[in-house]
C-alpha positions as CSV (number, residue, x, y, z in Angstrom):
1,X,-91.7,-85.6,132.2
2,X,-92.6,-84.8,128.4
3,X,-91.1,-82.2,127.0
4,X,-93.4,-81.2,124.3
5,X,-95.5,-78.8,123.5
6,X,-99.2,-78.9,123.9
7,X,-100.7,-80.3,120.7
8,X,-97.8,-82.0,119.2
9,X,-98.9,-85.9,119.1
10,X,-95.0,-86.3,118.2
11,X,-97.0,-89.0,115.5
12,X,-99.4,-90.4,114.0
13,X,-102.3,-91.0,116.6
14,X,-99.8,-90.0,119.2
15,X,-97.1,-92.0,118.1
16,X,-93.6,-90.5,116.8
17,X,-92.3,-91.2,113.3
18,X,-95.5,-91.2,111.9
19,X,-96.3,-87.5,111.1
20,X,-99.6,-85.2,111.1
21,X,-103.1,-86.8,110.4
22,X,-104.7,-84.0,109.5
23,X,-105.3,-82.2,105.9
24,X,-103.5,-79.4,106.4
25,X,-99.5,-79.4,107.4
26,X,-98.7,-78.5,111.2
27,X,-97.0,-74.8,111.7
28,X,-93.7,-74.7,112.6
29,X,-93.3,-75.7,115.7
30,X,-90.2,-74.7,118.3
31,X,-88.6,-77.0,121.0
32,X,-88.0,-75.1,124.3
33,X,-84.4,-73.7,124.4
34,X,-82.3,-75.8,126.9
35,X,-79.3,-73.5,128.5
36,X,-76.7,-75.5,129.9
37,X,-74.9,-74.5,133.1
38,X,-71.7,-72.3,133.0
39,X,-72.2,-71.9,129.4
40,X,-70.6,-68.6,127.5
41,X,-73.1,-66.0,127.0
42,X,-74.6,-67.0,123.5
43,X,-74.5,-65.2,120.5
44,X,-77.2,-64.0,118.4
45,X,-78.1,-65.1,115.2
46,X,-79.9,-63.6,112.4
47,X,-82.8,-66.1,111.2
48,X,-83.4,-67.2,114.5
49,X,-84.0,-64.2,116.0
50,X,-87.7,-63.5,114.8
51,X,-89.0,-67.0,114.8
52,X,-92.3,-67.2,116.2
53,X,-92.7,-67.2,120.1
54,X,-88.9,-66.6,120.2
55,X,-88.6,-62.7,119.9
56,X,-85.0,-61.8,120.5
57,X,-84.4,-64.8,122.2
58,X,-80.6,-65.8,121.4
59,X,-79.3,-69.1,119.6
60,X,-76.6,-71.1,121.6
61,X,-74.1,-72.9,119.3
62,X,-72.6,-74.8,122.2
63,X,-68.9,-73.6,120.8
64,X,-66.5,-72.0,122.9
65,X,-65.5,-69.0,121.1
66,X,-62.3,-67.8,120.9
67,X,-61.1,-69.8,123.8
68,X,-57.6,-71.5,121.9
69,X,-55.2,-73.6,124.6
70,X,-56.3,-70.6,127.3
71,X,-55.7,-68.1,125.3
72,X,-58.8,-65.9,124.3
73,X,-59.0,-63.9,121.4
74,X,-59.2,-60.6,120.6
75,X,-62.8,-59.4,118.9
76,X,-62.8,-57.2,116.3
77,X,-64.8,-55.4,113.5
78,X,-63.5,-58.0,111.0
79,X,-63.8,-60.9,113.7
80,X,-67.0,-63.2,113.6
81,X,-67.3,-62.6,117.7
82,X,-66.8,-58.4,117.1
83,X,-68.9,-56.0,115.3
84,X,-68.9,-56.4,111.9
85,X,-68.6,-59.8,111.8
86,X,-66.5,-61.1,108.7
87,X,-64.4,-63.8,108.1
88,X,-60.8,-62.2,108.1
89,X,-59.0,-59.1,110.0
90,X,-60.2,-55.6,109.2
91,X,-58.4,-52.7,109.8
92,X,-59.8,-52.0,113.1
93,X,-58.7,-54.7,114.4
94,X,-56.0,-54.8,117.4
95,X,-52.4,-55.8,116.6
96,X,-52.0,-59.9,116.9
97,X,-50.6,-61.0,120.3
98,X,-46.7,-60.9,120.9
99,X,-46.0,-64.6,120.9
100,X,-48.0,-67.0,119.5
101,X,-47.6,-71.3,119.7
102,X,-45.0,-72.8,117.5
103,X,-44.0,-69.3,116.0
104,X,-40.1,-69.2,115.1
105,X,-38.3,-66.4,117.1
106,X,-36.8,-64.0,114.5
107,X,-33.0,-64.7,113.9
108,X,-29.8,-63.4,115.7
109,X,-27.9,-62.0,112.9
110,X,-25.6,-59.7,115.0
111,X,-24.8,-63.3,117.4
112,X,-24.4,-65.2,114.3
113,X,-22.1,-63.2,112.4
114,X,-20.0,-62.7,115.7
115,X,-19.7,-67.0,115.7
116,X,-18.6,-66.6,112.1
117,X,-16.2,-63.9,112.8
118,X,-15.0,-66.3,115.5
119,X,-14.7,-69.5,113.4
120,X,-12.7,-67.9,110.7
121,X,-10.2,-66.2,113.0
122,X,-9.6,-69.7,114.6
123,X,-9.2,-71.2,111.0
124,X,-6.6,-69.0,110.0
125,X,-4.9,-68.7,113.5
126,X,-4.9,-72.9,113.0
127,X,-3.8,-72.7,109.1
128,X,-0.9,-70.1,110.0
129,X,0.7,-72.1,112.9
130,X,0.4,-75.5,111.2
131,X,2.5,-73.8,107.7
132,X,4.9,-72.2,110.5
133,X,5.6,-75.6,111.8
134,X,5.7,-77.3,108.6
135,X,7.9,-74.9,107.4
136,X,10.3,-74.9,110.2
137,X,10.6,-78.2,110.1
138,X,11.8,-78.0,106.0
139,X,14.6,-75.3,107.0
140,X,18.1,-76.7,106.4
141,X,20.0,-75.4,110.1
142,X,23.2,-76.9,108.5
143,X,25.8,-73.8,109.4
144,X,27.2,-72.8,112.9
145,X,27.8,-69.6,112.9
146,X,28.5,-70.3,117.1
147,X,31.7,-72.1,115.7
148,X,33.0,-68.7,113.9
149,X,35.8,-66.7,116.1
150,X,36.6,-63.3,117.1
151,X,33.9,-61.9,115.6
152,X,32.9,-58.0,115.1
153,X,30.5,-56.3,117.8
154,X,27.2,-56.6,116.7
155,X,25.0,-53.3,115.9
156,X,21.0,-52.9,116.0
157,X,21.0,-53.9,112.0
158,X,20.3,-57.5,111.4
159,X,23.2,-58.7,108.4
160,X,22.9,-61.6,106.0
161,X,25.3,-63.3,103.8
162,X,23.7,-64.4,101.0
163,X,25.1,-66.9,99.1
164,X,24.4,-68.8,95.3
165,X,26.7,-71.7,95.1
166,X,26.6,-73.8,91.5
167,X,25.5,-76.7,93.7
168,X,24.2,-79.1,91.7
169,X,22.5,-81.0,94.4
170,X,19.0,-82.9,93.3
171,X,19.6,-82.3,89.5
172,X,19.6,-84.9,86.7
173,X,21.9,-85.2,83.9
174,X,19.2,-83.6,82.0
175,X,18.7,-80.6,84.4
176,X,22.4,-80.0,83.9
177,X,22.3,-79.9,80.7
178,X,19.1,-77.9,80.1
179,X,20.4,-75.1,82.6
180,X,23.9,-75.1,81.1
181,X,25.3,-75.6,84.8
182,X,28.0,-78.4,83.7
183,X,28.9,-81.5,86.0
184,X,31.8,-79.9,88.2
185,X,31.9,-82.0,91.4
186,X,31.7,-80.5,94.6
187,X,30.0,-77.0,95.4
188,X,31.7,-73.6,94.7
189,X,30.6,-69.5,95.5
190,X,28.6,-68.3,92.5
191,X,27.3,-64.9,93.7
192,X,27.8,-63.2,97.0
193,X,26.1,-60.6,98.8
194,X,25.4,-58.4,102.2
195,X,22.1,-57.1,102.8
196,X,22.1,-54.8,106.3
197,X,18.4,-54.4,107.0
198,X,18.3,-51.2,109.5
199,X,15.8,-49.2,111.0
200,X,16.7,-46.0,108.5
201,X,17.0,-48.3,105.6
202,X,18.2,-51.8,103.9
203,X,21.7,-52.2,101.8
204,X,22.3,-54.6,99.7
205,X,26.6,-55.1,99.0
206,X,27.7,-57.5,96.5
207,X,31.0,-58.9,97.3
208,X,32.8,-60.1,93.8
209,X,34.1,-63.2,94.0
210,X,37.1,-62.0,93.1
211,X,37.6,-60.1,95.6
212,X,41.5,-59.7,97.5
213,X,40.5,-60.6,100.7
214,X,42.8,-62.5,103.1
215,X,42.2,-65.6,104.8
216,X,42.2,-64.9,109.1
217,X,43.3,-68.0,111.9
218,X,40.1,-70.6,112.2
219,X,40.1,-73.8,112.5
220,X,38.0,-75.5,110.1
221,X,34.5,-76.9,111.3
222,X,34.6,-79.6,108.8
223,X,38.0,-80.4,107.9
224,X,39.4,-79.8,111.4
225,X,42.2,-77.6,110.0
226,X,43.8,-74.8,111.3
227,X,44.2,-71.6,109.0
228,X,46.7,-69.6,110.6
229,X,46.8,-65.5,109.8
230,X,49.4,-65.4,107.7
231,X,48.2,-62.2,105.9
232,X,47.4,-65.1,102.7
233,X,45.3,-63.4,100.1
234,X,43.2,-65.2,97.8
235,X,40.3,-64.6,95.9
236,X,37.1,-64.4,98.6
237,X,35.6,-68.0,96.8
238,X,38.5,-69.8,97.8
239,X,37.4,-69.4,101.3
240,X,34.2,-71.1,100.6
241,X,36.0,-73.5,98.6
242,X,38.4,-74.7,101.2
243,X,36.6,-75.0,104.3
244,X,32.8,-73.9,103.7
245,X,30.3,-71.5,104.8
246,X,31.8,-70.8,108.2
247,X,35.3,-69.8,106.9
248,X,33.5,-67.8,104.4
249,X,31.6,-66.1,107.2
250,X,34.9,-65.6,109.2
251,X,37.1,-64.1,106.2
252,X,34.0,-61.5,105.6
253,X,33.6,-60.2,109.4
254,X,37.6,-60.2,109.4
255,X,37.9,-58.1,106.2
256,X,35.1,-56.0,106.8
257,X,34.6,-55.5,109.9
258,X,30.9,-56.4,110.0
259,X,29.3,-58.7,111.7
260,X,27.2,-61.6,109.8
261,X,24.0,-62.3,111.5
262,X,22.4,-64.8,109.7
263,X,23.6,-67.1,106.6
264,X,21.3,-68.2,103.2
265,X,22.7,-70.3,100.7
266,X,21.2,-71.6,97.4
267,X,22.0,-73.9,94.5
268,X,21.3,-73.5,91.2
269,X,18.3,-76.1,91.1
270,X,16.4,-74.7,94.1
271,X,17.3,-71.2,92.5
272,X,15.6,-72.1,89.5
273,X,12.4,-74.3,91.1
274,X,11.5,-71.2,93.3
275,X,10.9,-69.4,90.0
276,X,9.1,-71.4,88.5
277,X,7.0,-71.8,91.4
278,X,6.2,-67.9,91.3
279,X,5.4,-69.0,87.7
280,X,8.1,-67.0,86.6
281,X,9.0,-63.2,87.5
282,X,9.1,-60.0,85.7
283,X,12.2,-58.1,85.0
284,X,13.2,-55.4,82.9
285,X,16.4,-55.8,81.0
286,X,18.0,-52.3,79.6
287,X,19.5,-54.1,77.0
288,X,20.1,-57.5,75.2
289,X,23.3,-60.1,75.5
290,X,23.5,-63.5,74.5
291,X,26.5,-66.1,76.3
292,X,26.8,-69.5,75.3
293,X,28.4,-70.7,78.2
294,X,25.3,-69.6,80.5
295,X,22.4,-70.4,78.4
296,X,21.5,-66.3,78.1
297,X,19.7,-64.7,75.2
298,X,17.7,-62.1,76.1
299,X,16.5,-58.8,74.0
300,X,15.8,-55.7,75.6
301,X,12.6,-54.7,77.2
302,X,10.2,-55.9,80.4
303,X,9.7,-59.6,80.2
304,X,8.8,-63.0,82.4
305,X,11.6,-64.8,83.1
306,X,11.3,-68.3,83.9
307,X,13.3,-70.9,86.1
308,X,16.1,-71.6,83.4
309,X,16.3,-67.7,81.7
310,X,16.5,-66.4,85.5
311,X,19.5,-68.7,85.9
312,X,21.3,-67.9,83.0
313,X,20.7,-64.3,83.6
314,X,22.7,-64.5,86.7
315,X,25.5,-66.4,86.1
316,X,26.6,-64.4,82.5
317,X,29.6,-62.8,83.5
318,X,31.3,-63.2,80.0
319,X,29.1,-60.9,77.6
320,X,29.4,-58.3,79.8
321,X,33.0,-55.8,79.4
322,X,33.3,-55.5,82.9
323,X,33.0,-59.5,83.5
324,X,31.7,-59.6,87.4
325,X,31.1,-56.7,88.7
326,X,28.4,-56.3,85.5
327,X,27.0,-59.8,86.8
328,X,26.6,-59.3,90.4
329,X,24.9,-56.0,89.3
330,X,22.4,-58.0,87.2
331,X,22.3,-60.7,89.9
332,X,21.0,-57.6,92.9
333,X,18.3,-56.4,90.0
334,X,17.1,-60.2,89.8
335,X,17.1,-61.2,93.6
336,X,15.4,-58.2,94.0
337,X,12.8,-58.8,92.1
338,X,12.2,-62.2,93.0
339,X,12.0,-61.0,96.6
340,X,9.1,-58.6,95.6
341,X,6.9,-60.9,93.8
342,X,7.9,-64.0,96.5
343,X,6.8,-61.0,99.6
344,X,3.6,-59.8,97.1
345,X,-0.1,-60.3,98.4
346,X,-0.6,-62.5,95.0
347,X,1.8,-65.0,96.1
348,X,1.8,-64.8,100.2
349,X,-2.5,-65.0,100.0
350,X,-2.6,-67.5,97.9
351,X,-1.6,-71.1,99.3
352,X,-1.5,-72.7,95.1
353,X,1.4,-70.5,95.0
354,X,2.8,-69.8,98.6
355,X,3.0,-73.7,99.7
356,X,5.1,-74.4,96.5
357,X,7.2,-71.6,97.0
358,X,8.0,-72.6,100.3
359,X,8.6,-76.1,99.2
360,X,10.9,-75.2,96.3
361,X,12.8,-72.9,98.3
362,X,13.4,-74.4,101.8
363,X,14.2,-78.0,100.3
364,X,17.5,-76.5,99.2
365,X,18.1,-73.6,101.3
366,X,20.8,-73.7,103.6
367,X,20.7,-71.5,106.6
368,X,22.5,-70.8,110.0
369,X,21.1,-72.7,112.9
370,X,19.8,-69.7,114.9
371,X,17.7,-68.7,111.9
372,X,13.9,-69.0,112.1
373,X,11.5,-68.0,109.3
374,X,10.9,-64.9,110.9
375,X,14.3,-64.2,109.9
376,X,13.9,-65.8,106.1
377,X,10.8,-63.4,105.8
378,X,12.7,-60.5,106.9
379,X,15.6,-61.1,104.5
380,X,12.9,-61.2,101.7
381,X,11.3,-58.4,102.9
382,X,14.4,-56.1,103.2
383,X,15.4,-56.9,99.3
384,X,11.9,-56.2,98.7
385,X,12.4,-53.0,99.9
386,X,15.6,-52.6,97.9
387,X,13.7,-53.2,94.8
388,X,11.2,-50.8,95.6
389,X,13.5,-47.9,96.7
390,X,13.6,-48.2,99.7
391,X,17.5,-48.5,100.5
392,X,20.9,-49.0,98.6
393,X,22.5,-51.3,96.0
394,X,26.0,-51.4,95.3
395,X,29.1,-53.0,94.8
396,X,31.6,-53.4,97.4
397,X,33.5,-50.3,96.6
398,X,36.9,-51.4,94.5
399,X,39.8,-49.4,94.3
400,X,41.6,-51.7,91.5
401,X,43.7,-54.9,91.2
402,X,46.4,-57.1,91.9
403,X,47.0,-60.4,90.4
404,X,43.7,-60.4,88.5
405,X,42.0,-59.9,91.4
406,X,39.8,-56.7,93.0
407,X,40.9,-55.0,95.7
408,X,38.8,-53.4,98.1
409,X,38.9,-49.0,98.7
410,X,39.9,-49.5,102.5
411,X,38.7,-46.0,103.2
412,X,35.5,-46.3,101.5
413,X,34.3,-49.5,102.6
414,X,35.2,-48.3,106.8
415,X,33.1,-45.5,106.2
416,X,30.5,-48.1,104.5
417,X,30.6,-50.1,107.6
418,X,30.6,-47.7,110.2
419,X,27.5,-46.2,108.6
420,X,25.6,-50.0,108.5
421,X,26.7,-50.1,112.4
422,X,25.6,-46.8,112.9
423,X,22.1,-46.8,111.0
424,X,22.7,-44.3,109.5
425,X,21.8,-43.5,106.0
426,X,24.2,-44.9,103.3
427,X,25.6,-42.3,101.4
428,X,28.8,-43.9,100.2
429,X,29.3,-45.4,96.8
430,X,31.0,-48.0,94.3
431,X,32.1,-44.9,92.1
């Protein structure tokens, strides 16, 4: 079947390739449009449209249009297919579909910040627990307080005895010397204290330790020797010094009538390394003193104390005219201070000064065995609380003296007690 039109030789002399013979050039000439089946309706193009003996008669690309992986799409005014034709998206146009291949879903901020939330709780929760442990394990459980007898009733106030001994455990020959502590053997009471922390407020009670106190029956947990009541008085650091911290607990509750809950003890070196740790504290000294014998030299006005100063400004009893009841006043102001900046944000948030706190301080405290850091915390807490008003600081009430040493107003110091027992609010004083 031949295909061509009439009068097209398709050649020269019939043959194709070989063009027209005659003079003049051949009119255009148009090959019959072939639709093939089940094609899409074609489109019309301009330029085609009016070419002779095809009037209207539409031009098939042979492209799909707008068929994309089975999904057709939309025509409009700025689309080739739509009216208007165009090669980009007008403003007639319908909105794109809602998903399209290989688009990224938007993200999930609210599920994201929810897995954050989640991650940093379970950090901290992790980093809390494993500086509780290591912690508890540093604590120095050395004193049983189980092995003290006859002891007071106890109350709803939690009471520690809070103890500086001139220890000079850890400490070079140079330490010594640089902190003025000397080279006494052995370990002797350098400051002592009470601190009640109740539910209507904390009290902090320094005992002198000079006080006339007498020594009650025990039998000693270390030496194994048996103190028998013989109504003995002695000055209240001769009980430490004969048989320790649970003979010193014992003569306490016995001549106060108060029970001791918990027991901290510290020696000059860790007293000192804990302060520097805080990278010193801030105290404000009424007025200046010097002492030889301690190290002190201090003038008057708010200053930064550092590991040695701090030291030497708790131990000068001989600068002051009334010798140690003027220290343990200055040692309460110090402790109190310490206890503030130690319990402070700035030091408790921030593990470059929290972890060597702890360090300093726990690897030469020595505590009761029943004593967890809960309890350390609170203790630093309450004379935090002290410091900032919140409670009382005061002497152990002294009447006057026998033998050179104080002796305790009996009558002031029940009413003292039973108002500590009582929580009630401390109204008593050293006056």
């Amino acid at each position: 079947m031949n295909d061509w039109p009439q009068g097209w030789s398709g050649g020269r002399d019939g043959r194709h390739g070989g063009g027209g013979g005659d003079a003049q050039p051949e009119g255009a000439r148009v090959m019959p449009h072939v639709r093939r089946p089940g094609s899409v309706p074609p489109r019309q193009r301009q330029g085609y449209d009016d070419a002779p003996g095809h009037a209207g008669a539409p031009y098939d690309s042979g492209y799909n249009t707008g068929q994309v992986y089975g999904i057709p799409r939309p025509a409009g005014p700025a689309d080739p297919g739509g009216p208007g034709g165009g090669g980009g998206r007008g403003t007639g146009a319908p909105p794109p579909p809602a998903y399209s291949p290989g688009a990224r879903p938007a993200p999930d901020w609210r599920r994201r910040v929810k897995i954050g939330s989640i991650a940093v709780a379970v950090a901290v929760l992790a980093t809390t627990i494993g500086t509780y442990a290591w912690a508890s394990g540093r604590m120095r459980g050395e004193v049983d307080l189980a092995k003290v007898i006859e002891r007071p009733q106890e109350d709803d106030c939690t009471t520690y005895l809070i103890v500086g001994s001139d220890s000079r455990e850890g400490m070079t020959a140079e330490d010594k010397k640089r902190l003025h502590t000397g080279s006494a053997d052995g370990k002797r009471t350098d400051s002592m204290m009470i601190l009640a922390a109740c539910g209507g407020g904390n009290t902090m009670i320094s005992l002198p330790r000079d006080s006339d106190v007498e020594i009650p029956t025990f039998v000693g947990s270390e030496s194994g020797k048996t103190f028998k009541g013989t109504g003995r008085r002695v000055k209240l650091n001769a009980a430490y010094a004969e048989d320790g911290p649970e003979l010193l607990v014992r003569t306490v509750e016995y001549n106060t009538g108060l029970r001791i809950d918990h027991y901290a003890e510290i020696g000059f070196a860790g007293f000192a390394n804990i302060v520097d740790a805080l990278g010193g504290v801030e105290l404000d000294i009424e007025k200046g003193f010097k002492d030889k014998r301690s190290g002190a030299d201090f003038q008057a006005g708010r200053q930064t104390l550092d590991g040695e100063q701090a030291l030497a400004f708790v131990r000068t009893r001989y600068a002051f005219a009334e010798s140690d009841l003027a220290r343990t006043k200055n040692q309460q102001k110090f402790l109190a201070a310490l206890a503030s900046q130690a319990a402070s944000p700035g030091t408790v948030l921030n593990p470059f000064r929290l972890y060597p706190t702890l360090g300093a301080g726990l690897d030469t405290l020595i505590v009761d065995k029943d004593m967890s850091l809960f309890d350390l915390a609170e203790m630093f807490f309450a004379m935090k609380g002290v410091n900032g008003g919140d409670g009382t600081s005061m002497n152990m009430p002294v009447s006057g003296s026998r033998g050179g040493n104080l002796v305790w107003d009996k009558a002031k110091v029940k009413q003292l007690v039973r108002q500590i027992q009582n929580d009630e609010k401390v109204t008593v004083t050293a006056d």
